[in-house]
ROGU-891753 format. One line per field, with one value per residue: chain; z, x, y negated of N, C-alpha, C in turn. Coordinates in steps of 0.02 Angstrom, whole numbers. Example, Ala and Ser with C-alpha at 12.3 -4.5 7.8 and 13.67 -1.06 7.14 Angstrom:
<atoms>
chain <- A/A;
n_pz <- 390/354;
n_px <- 660/642;
n_py <- 284/112;
ca_pz <- 390/357;
ca_px <- 615/684;
ca_py <- 225/53;
c_pz <- 390/394;
c_px <- 660/645;
c_py <- 165/-2;
</atoms>
This chain:
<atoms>
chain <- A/A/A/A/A/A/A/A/A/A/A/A/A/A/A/A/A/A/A/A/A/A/A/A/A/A/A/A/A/A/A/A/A/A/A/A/A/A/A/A/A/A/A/A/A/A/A/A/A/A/A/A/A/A/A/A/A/A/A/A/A/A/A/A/A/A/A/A/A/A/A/A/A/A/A/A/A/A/A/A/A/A/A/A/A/A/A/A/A/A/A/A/A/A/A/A/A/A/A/A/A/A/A/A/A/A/A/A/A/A/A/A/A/A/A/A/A/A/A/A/A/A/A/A/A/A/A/A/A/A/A/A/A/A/A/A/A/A/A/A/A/A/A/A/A/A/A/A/A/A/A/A;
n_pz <- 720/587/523/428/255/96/-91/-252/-393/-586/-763/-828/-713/-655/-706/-706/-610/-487/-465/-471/-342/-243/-273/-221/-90/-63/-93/25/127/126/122/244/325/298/356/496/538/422/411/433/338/207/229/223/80/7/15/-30/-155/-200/-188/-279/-400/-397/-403/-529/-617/-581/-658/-770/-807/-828/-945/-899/-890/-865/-776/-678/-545/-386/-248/-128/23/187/351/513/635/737/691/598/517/502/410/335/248/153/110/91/-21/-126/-149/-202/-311/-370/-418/-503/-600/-618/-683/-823/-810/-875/-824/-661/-555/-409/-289/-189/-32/48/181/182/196/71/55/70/-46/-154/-115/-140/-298/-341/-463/-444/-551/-556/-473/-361/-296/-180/-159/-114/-77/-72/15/103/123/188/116/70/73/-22/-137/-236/-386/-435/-529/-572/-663/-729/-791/-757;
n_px <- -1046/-965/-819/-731/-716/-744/-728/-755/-771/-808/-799/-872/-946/-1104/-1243/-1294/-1364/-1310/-1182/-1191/-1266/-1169/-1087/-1123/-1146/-1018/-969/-1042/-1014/-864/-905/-967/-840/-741/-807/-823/-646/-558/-418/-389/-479/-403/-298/-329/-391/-288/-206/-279/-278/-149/-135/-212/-144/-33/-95/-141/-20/25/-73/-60/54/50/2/-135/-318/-440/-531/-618/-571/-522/-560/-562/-524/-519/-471/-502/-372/-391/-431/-345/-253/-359/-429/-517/-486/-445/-573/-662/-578/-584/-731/-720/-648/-714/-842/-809/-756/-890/-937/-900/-737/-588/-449/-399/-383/-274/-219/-107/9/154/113/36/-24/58/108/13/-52/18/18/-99/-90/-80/9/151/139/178/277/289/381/400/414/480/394/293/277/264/146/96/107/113/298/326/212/96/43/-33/-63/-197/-223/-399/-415/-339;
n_py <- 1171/1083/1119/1077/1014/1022/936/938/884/902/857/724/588/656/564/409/330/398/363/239/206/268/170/29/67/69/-65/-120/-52/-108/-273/-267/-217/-330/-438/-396/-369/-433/-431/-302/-260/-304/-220/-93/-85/-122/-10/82/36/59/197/247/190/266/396/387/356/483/578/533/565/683/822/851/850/721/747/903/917/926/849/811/910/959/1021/1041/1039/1118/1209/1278/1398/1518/1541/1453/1332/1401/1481/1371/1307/1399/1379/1279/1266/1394/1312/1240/1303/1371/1273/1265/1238/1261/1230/1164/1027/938/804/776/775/720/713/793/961/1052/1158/1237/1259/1281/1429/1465/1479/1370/1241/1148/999/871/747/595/462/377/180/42/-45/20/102/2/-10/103/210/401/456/551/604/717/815/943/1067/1213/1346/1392/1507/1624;
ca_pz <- 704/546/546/344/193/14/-140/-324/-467/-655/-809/-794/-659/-699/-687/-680/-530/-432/-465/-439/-273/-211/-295/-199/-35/-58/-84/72/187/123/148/353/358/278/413/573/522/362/390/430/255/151/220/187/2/-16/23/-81/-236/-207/-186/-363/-441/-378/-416/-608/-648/-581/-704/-863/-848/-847/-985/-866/-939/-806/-744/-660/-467/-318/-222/-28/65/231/388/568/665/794/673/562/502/535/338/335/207/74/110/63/-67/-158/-147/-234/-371/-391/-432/-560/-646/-660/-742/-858/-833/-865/-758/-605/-530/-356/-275/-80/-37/82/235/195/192/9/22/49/-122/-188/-69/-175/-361/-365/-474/-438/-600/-571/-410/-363/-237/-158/-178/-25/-75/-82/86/151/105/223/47/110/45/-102/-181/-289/-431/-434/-554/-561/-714/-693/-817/-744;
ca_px <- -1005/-918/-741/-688/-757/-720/-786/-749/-799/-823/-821/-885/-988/-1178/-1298/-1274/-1378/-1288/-1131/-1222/-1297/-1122/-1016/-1177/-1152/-958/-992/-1104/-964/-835/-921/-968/-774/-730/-848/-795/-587/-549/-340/-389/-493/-363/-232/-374/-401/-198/-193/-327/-263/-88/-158/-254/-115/-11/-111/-153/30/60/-83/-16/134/36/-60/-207/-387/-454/-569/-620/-536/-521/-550/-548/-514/-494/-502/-485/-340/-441/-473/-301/-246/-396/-457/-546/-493/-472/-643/-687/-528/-613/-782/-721/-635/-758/-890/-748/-770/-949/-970/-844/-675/-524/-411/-414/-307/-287/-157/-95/64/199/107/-3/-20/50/118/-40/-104/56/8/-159/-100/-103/61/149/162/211/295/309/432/360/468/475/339/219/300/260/80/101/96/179/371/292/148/97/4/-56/-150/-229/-268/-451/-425/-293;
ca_py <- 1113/1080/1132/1076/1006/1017/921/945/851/932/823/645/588/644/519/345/327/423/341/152/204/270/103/-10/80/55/-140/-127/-55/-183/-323/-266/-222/-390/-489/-390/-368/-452/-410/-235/-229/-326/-193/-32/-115/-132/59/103/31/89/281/262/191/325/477/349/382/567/598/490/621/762/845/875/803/666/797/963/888/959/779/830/960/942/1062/1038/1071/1158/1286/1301/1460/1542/1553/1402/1302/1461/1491/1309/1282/1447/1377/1191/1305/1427/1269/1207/1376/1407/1229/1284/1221/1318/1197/1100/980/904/759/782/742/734/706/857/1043/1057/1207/1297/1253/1330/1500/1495/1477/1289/1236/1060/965/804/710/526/457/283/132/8/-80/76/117/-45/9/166/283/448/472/580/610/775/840/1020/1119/1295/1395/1445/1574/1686;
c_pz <- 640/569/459/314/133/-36/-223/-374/-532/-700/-774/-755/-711/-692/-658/-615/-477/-415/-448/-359/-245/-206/-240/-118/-26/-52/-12/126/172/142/225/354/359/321/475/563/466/350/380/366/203/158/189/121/-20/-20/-25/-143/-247/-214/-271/-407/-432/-411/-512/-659/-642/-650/-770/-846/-853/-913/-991/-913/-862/-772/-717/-585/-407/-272/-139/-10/127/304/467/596/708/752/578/561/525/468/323/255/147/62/56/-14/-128/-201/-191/-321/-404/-413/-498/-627/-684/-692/-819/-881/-847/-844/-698/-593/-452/-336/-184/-129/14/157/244/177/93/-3/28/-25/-151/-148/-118/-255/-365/-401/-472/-508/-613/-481/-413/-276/-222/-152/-106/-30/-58/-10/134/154/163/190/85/64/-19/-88/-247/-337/-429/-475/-572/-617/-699/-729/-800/-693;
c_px <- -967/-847/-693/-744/-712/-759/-737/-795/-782/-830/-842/-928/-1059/-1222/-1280/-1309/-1362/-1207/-1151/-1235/-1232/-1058/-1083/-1168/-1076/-971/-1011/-1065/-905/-850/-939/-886/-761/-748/-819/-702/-584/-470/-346/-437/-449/-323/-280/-361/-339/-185/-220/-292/-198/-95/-167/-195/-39/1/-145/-102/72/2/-65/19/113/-19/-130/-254/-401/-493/-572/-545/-577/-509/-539/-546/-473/-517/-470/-460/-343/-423/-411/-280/-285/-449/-529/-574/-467/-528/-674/-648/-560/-688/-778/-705/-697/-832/-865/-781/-828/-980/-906/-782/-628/-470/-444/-343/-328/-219/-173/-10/118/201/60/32/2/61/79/-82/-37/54/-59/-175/-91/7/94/177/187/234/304/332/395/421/454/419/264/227/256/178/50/76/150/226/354/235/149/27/-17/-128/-154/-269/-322/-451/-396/-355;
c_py <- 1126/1078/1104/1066/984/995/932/899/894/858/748/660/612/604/452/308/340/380/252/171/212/200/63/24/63/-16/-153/-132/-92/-235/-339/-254/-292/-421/-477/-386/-360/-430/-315/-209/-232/-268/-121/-39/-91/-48/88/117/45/178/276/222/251/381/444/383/458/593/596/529/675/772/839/807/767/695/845/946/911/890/769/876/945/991/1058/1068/1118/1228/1303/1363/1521/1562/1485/1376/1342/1464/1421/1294/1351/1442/1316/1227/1357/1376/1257/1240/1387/1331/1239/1246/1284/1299/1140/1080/971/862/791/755/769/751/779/923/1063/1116/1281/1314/1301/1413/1503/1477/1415/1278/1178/1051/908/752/615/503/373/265/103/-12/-49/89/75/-50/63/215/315/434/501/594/662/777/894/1041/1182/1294/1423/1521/1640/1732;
</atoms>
């Protein structure tokens, strides 16, 4: 059984096929949400686009290049502190690396584990506090930035 998965991205997407087939399968499951609970898509959607404008403006304050992201990591409670998600959080970085970045980034937040990324080098660069409106979205209280020198 899977216990955690981690993905990373490098540089732009490669291949515009790959990025059509994934936007075309997104379309696909919108439109079945939309049909069977249209309030429970509008409020998904509303979340969505409050996240990405979110993690839009923690980047505009940072330096970081739009690239080389640490995009999920996620590891089942079952199987917390048990080296999991180093294993995996090692394995997203170590991809970063051998396409040659020399930073990464990643967003979490308030509701997550942030301060394991700061236990494995990750540095927070930029915070954002939700307003009511983001709230009323169910965006956590904050929202972080974090990025890791690959060169050290």
């Amino acid at each position: 059984h899977a216990r955690g998965i981690a993905l990373a991205r490098a540089g732009q997407s490669s291949g515009a096929t790959v990025k059509e087939h994934w936007m075309d399968t997104e379309r696909a499951l919108l439109s079945q949400m939309r049909e069977l609970e249209p309030d429970a898509c509008a409020e998904y959607l509303s979340f969505v686009r409050a996240t990405i404008r979110t993690n839009n403006r923690l980047l505009e304050s940072s330096p970081l290049p739009h690239d080389n992201e640490v995009t999920l990591l996620a590891v089942d409670r079952d199987v917390h502190g048990l080296g999991v998600g180093t294993v995996l959080l090692d394995a997203a970085v170590s991809h970063l690396s051998s396409l040659g970045a020399t930073r990464a980034h990643l967003y979490t937040d308030s509701n997550c584990s942030w301060k394991f990324y700061e236990l494995h080098g990750f540095k927070r660069t930029a915070t954002h506090r939700a307003n009511r409106e983001e709230r009323r979205h169910d965006m956590p209280r904050e929202s972080f930035l974090y990025e890791l020198d690959l060169t050290a």
